[in-house]
N, C-alpha and C positions, 0 to 999 in steps of 0.2 A: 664399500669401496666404489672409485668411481663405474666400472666396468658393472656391478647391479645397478646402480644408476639409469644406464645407459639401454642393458637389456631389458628395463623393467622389469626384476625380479628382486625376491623378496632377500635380503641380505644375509639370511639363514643357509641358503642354497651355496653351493658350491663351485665354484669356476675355477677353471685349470686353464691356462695359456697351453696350444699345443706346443711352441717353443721355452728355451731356457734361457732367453738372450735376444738382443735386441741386432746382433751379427745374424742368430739363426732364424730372423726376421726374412733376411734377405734373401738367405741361399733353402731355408723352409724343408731344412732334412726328414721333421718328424712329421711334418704337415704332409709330405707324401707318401711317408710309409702308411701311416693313418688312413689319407683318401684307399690307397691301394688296399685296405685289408676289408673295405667294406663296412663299418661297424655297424652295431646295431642302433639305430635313431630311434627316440620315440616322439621326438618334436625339434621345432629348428627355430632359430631368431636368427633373421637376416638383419645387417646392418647397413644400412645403406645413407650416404653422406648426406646432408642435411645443406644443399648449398642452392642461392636463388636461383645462378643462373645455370644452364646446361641439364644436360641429363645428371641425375641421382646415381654414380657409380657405386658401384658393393665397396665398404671398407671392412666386412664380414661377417663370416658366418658363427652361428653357435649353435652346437648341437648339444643334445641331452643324453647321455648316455643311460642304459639301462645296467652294465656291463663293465668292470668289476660291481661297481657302483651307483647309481644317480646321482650323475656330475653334470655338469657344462662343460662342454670342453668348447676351445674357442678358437677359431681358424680366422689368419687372417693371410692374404697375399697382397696384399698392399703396398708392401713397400721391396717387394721382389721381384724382379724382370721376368720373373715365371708366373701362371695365371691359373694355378691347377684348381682354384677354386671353381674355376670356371664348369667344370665339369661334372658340380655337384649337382644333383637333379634337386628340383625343389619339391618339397615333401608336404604331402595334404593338411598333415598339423603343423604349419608353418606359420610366422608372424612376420610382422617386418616392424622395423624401429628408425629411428632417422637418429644424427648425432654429425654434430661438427665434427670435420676431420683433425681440430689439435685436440676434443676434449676427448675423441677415441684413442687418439696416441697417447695422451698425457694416465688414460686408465691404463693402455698398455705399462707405460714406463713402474707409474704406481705397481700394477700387479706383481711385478720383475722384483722392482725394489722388496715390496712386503717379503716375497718366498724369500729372495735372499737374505732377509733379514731373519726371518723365520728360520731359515739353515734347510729349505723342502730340497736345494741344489747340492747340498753338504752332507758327508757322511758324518762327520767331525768338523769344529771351529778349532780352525790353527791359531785364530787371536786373542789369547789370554785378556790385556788389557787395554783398558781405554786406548782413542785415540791422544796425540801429543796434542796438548793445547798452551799455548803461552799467548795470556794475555796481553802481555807488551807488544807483540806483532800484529795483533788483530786491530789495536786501537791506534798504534802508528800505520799501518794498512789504511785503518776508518781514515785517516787525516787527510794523509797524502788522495782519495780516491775521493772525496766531497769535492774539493773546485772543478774534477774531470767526468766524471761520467754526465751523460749527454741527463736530463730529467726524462720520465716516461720512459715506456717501450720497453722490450725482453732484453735481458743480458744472459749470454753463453759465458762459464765457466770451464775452462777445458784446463784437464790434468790437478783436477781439482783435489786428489787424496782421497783423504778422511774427511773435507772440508774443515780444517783450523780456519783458512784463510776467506774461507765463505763466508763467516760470521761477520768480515767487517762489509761484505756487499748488502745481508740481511740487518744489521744495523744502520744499514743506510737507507733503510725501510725496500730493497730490490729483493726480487725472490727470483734469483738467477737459475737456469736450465745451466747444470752441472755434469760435467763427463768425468771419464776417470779408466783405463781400459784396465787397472788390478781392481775385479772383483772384489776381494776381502777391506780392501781400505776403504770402497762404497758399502761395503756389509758394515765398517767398524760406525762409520759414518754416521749410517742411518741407525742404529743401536742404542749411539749416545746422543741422537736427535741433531748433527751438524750438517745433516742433509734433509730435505724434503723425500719424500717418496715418488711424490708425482713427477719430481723432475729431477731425479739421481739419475743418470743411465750410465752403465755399465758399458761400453765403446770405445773402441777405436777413435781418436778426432777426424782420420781420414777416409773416416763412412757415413759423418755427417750430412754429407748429401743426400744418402738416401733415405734422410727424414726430413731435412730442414731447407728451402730454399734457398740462394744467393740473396746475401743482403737481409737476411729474418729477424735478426735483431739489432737494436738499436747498436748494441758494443759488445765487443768481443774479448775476454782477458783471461790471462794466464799465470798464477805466483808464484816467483820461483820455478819457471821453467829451466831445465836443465838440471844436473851442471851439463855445462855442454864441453864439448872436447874435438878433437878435430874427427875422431873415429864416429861419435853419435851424431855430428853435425847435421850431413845430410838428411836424418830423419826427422832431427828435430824442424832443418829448414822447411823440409815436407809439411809438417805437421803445423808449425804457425801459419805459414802462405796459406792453407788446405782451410785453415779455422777462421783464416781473417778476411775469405769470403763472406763469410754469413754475418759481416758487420757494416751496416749502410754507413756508419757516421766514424766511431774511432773504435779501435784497438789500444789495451793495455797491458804489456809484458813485463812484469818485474823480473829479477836477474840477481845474479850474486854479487857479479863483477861489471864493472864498467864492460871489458872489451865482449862477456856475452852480448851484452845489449848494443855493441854497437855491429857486432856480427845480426843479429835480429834487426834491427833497421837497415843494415844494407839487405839483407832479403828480401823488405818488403819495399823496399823502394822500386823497383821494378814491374810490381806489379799494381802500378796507382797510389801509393802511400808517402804522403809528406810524412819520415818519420823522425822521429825527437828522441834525443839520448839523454836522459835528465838522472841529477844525483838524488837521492830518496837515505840518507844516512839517518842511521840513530844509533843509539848508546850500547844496545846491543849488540849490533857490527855483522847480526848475522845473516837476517830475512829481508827481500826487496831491498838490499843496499842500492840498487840500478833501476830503470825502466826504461821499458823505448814504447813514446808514445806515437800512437800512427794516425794519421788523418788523412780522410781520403783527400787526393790531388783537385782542386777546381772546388 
């Protein structure tokens, strides 16, 4: 995994995430119970960012437990407005390691995805079977989505499922960073292979900020958002506005109906977006019948 990798260790050994989740990233519930109980250490790998210019920030610590077991357990505060790593005394069998700060996130996302796929966060799988896949939507997706996306650079998928609809960005040779905030449908996901590991995350799309800058990838798209209604509306308008920051160039929202998509373009048109209501029909009748395409203003 990329997380041995990164600490130079041998891939036999064991690493545990102190958190379950890329939410308990933020707020670092167990990472303080952990600091506060004292464990016992027998050695420690410091990570610290790998960047030219500035001081070398911590993006974290690993410690070695003795205690049930000889583990790794792996701290990070990185992306929490709290610093309690700060507090960790540095320990005489200590090392230090260097590591860009996406390829230490991308081991975080990886490691999330494996357990959950593995079931380490589940008592029991509530999902008997595969995800739904129909080919007719993937390769009318592939069509409609070649003349549009920008070439080069990262694309965000948000509300991505099980990824059915990934497939037609991955045949478009793109290896999109996917969100999804139901667990099980990124567990089903990753199980039957329609998601990557390293870049499945299990999220909220309105916590995106506290991993990804304004503007981080090339495009930003969503399939079959909604249905929307006038009770869900507000969340959902939260939720594309909040997502179509982290797109420099365009956004793409497929829709059921016309007047979702035309509800999605008036939202973002306020906030910098020339946006486009386009018909996307096929024989099917049922998946991306609509989109609203958005480009930024200038």
């Amino acid at each position: 995994m990329l997380l041995h990798e990164i600490l130079k260790i041998d891939c036999g050994e064991e690493i545990f995430l102190a958190e379950e989740s890329l939410a308990d990233l933020i707020d670092l519930p167990v990472t303080s119970e952990i600091l506060g109980s004292e464990p016992e250490v027998k050695e420690s790998i410091e990570v610290l960012e790998d960047a030219d210019e500035g001081g070398r920030s911590r993006l974290g610590m690993a410690l070695k437990l003795s205690l049930p077991g000889e583990v790794w357990l792996l701290l990070t505060d990185r992306y929490s407005r709290s610093s309690p790593l700060e507090a960790l005394p540095r320990r005489p069998r200590s090392k230090t390691v260097l590591a860009e700060e996406r390829s230490f996130f991308e081991g975080l996302v990886e490691w999330l995805a494996v357990s959950l796929k593995e079931e380490l966060f589940c008592e029991s799988c509530p999902v008997a079977s595969p995800p739904l896949f129909v080919p007719e939507r993937t390769a009318s997706l592939e069509r409609f989505l070649l003349p549009l996306l920008p070439s080069g650079g990262e694309v965000l998928e948000i509300c991505c499922g099980s990824g059915m609809a990934t497939q037609a960005l991955r045949r478009l040779g793109v290896r999109p960073w996917t969100c999804e905030i139901d667990s099980c449908e990124i567990c089903n996901g990753l199980k039957y292979g329609h998601l990557e590991p390293e870049r499945a995350m299990v999220l909220d799309a309105r916590l995106l900020d506290r991993f990804f800058a304004p503007r981080h990838f090339e495009a930003v798209v969503g399939f079959m958002v909604g249905l929307i209604d006038e009770v869900n509306w507000p969340l959902w308008r939260e939720i594309l506005v909040r997502s179509s920051e982290f797109a420099k160039e365009m956004v793409i929202y497929t829709t059921y109906t016309q007047r979702e998509a035309r509800m999605v373009a008036a939202a973002l048109e306020p906030w910098g977006w020339d946006a486009e209501v386009v018909a996307n029909p096929d024989h099917l009748g049922i998946y991306d019948q609509w989109a609203c395409l958005g480009r930024r203003s200038g």
